[in-house]
TIZANU-694956 format. One line per 3 residues: number of its first residue (from 1); their letters; for each residue x, z, y of C-alpha. Coordinates in Angstrom, 1 decimal, padded with zeros to 4 digits, always signed. Layout:
N
NUM) A) X,Z,Y; ...
# end
This chain:
297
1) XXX) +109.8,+097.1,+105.3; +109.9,+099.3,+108.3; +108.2,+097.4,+112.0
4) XXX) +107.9,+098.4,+115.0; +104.3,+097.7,+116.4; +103.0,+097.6,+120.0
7) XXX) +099.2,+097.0,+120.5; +098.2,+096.5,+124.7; +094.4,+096.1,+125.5
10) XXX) +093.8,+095.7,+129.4; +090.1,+095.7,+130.0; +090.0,+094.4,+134.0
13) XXX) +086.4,+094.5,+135.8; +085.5,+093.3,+139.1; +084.0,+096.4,+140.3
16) XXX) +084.4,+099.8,+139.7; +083.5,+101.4,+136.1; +082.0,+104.9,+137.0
19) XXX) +081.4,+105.9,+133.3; +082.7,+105.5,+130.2; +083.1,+106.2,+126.4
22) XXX) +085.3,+104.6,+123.6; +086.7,+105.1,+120.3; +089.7,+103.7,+118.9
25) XXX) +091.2,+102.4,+115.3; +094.5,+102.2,+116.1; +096.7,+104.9,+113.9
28) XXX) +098.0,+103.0,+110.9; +096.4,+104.4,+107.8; +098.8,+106.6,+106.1
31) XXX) +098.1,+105.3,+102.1; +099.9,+105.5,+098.9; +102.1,+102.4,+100.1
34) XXX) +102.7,+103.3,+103.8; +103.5,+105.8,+105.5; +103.3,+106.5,+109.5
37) XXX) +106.7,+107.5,+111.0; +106.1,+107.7,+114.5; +103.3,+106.9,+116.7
40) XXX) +101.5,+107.7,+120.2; +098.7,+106.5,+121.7; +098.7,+105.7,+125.9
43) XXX) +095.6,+105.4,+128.0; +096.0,+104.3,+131.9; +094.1,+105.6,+133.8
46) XXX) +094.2,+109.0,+131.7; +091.0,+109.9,+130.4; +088.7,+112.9,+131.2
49) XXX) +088.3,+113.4,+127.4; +090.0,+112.6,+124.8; +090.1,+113.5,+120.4
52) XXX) +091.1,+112.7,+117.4; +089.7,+113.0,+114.2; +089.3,+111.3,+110.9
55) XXX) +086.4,+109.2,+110.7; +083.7,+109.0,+106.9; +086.0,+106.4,+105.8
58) XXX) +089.3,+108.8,+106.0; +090.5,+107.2,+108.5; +092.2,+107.8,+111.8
61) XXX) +089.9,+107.5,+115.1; +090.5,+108.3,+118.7; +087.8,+109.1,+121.2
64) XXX) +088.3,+109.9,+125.1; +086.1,+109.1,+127.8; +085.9,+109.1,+131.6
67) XXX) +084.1,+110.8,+134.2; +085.9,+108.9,+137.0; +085.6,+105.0,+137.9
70) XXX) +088.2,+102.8,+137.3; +088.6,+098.5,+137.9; +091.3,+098.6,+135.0
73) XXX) +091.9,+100.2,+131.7; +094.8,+099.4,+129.5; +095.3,+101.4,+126.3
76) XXX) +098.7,+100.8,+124.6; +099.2,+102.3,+120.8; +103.0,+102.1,+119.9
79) XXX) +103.8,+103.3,+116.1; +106.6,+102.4,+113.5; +105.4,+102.1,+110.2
82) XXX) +107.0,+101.8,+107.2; +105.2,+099.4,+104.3; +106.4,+099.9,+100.4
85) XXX) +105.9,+097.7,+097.7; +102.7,+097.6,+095.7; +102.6,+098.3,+091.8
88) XXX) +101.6,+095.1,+090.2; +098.9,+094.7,+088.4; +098.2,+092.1,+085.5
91) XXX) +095.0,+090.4,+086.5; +093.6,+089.6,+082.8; +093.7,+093.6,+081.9
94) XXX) +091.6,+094.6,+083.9; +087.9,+095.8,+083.0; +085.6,+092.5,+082.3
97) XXX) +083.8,+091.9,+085.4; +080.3,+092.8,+084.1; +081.1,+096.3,+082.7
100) XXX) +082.8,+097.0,+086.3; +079.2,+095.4,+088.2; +077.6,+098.1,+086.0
103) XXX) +079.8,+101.0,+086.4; +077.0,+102.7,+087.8; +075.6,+103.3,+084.6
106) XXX) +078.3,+104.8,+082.7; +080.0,+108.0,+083.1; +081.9,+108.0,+086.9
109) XXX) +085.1,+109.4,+087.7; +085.1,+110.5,+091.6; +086.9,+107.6,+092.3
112) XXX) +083.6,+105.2,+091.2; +081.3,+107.3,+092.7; +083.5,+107.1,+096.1
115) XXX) +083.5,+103.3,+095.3; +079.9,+103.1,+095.0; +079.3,+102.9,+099.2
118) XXX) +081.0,+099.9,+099.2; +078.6,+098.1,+096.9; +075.6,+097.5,+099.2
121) XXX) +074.4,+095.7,+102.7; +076.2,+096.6,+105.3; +075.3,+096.0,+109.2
124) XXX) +077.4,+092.7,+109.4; +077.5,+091.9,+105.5; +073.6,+091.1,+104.3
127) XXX) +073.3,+090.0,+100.8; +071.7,+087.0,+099.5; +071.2,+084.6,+096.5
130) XXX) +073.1,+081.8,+097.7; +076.4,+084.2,+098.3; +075.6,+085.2,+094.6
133) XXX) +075.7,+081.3,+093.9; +078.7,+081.0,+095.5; +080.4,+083.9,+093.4
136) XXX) +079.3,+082.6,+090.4; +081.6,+079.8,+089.1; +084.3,+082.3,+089.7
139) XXX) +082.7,+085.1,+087.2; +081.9,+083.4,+084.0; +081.1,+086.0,+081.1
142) XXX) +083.7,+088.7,+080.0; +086.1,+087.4,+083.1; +088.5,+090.1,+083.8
145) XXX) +087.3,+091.6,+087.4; +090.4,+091.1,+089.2; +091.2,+087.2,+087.8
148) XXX) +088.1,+086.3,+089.2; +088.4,+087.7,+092.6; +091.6,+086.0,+092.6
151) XXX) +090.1,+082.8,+091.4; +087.6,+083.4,+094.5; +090.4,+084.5,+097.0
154) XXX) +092.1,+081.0,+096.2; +088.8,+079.2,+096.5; +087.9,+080.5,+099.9
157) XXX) +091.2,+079.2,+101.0; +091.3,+076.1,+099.8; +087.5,+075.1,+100.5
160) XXX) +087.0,+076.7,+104.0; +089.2,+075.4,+107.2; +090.8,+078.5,+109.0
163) XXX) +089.9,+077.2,+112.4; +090.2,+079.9,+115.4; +087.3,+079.7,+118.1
166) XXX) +085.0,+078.1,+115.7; +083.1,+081.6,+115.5; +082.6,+084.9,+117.0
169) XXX) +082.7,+088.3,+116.3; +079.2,+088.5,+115.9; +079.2,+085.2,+113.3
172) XXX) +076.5,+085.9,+110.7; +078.5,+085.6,+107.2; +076.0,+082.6,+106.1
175) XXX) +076.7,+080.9,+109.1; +080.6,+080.8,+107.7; +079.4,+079.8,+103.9
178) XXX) +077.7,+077.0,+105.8; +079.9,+075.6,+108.0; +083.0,+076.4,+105.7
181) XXX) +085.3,+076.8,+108.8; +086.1,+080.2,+110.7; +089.1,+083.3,+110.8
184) XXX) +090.1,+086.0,+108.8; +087.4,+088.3,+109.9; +085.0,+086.0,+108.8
187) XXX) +086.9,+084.6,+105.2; +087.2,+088.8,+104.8; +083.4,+089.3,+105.5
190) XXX) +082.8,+085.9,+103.1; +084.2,+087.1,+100.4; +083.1,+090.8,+100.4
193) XXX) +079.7,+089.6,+100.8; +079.7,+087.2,+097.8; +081.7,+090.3,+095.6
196) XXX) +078.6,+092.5,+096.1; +076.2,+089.9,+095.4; +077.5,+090.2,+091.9
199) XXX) +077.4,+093.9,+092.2; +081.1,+094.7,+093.1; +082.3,+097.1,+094.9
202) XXX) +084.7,+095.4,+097.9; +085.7,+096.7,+101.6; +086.7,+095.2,+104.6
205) XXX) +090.7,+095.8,+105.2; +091.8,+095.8,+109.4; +095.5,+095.7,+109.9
208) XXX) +098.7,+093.3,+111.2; +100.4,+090.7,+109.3; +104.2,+090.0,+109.9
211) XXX) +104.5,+086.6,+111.3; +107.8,+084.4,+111.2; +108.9,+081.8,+113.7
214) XXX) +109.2,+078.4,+112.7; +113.3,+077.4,+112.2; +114.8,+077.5,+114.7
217) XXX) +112.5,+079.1,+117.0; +112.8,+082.7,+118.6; +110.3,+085.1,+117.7
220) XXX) +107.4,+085.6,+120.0; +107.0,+089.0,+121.7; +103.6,+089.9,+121.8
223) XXX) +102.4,+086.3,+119.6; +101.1,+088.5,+117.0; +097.7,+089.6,+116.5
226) XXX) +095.8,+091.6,+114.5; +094.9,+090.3,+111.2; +091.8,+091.2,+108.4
229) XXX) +091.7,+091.0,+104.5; +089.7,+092.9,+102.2; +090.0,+095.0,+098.7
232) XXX) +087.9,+095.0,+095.3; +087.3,+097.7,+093.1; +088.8,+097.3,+089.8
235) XXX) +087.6,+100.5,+087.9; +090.8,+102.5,+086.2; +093.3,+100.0,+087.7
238) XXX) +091.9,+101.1,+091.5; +091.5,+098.8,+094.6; +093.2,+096.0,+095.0
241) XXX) +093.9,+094.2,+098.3; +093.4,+090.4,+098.6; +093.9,+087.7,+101.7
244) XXX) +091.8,+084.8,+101.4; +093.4,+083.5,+104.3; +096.8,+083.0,+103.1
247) XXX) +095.5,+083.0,+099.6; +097.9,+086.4,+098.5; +097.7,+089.4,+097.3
250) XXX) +098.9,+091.7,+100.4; +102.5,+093.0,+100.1; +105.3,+094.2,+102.7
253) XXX) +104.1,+091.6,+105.4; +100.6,+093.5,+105.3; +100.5,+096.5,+107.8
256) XXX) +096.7,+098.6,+106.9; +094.9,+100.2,+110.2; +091.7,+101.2,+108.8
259) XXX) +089.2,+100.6,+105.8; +085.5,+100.1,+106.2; +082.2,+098.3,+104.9
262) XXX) +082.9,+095.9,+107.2; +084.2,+094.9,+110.8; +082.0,+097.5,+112.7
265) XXX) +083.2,+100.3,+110.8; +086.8,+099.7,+112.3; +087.0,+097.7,+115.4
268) XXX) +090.6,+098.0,+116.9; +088.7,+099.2,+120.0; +085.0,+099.7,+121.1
271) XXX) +083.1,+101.3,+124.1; +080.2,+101.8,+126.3; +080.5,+102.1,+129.9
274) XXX) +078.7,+102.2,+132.9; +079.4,+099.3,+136.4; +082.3,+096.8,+135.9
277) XXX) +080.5,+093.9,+136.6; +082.1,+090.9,+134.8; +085.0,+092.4,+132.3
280) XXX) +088.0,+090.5,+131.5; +089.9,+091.5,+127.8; +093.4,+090.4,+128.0
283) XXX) +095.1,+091.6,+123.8; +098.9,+091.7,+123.2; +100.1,+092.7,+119.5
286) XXX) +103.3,+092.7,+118.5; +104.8,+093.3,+115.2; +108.8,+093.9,+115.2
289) XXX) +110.6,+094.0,+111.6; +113.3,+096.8,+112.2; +116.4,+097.4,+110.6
292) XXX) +116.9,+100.8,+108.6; +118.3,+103.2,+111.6; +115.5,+102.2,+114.0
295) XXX) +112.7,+103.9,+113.9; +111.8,+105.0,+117.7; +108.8,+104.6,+119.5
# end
């Protein structure tokens, strides 16, 4: 599948900004199953500053800044991406879920020991018996590591309501085990959170997922938004991605941004500044399935 995908965020303030600093995910990931054709990045007013680099996680991060005031700030990434198919992999072959928890202790390949960061606390994924409790009924002895995620992937989404507004950015992950309602950040951040609690290795997935009308209905420019999954280690068979939201493993219709421990590793967009007053965030995404022989930006 090849898409077109436009991503506008207007910041408006009522006064003036005089200073400013951001950094922005929004390159696609270029990854074993997707490749970036085409892509550019617009900023409006034009920055003072502005780089690219690869950020710890490998992936692709803008930075500019400003010198100058403005009242409005709208940064537009426009790429076309196109998303292969993913090798399948059976479920019950892979390595038993306790051998994989312990990987640590046997002899690592560079892959394990890259693995290994994604095993701990992170700043918006804290640990805790009860998210060990919650794994649990998933992982009894000798389960293969990637049936049980998959048997936690499908409890997540039928046990928690996926209920938009009901939380924040900033919603601690206990809050969502509690109140078993929330969004895909937060089912993403859920389930992570319970994987490492068993001592697996899982990492918070940012992207876009295709959406499709309901019959009859035109698609809806800019009705998209972005979306948030996550992936589990699985030893010799690598990572494998997983949507507790839709309850799937991500194919075609998945579109990767960036990878990270969790959400604050890879927001779309983040910044400091200086004035502004009250801010107004106004988000447009817009994912376009394109045939073969269009690939322009």
């Amino acid at each position: 599948m090849r898409y077109r995908i436009t991503h506008i965020t207007r910041y408006t303030s009522g006064d003036p900004v005089s200073v400013g600093q951001n950094q922005a995910w929004l390159r696609p990931r270029v990854c074993d199953h997707q490749q970036v054709l085409r892509y550019r990045l617009k900023i409006d007013p034009p920055p003072s500053v502005q780089t690219e680099r690869n950020d710890a996680f490998g992936n692709p991060l803008a930075s500019f800044a400003f010198n100058e005031g403005y009242r409005q700030l709208t940064v537009t990434a426009r790429g076309t991406v196109e998303v292969l198919p993913r090798p399948e992999i059976d479920p019950e072959r892979t390595m038993d879920w306790e051998t994989q928890a312990g990987f640590v202790a046997w002899p690592a390949t560079a892959d394990d020991r890259e693995a290994l960061q994604f095993r701990f606390e992170s700043p918006r994924i804290p640990l805790s018996p009860a998210l060990r409790e919650f794994a649990e009924p998933s992982f009894p002895a000798g389960r293969p590591v990637l049936a049980g995620a998959l048997d936690l992937t499908a409890r997540i989404y039928k046990e928690f309501e996926y209920k938009p507004q009901s939380t924040t950015v900033n919603t601690a992950v206990s809050d969502v085990l509690k109140q078993r309602k929330g969004v895909c950040q937060d089912f993403a951040h859920l389930q992570i959170a319970a994987l490492r609690s068993i001592g697996l290795a899982a990492r918070y997935v940012s992207g876009y997922l295709r959406t499709t009308p309901p019959p009859g209905k035109p698609r809806l420019v800019g009705a998209d938004a972005t979306h948030a999954w996550l992936a589990v280690y699985c030893g010799p068979a690598g990572w494998v991605d997983l949507d507790p939201t839709n309850n799937v493993i991500p194919g075609t219709d998945h579109i990767t941004l960036a990878w990270g421990r969790d959400y604050s590793d890879v927001p779309p967009l983040k910044g400091v500044f200086i004035g502004g007053g009250e801010m107004r965030l106004e988000v447009s995404v817009d994912v376009e399935p394109l045939e073969d022989a269009e690939t322009g930006v």
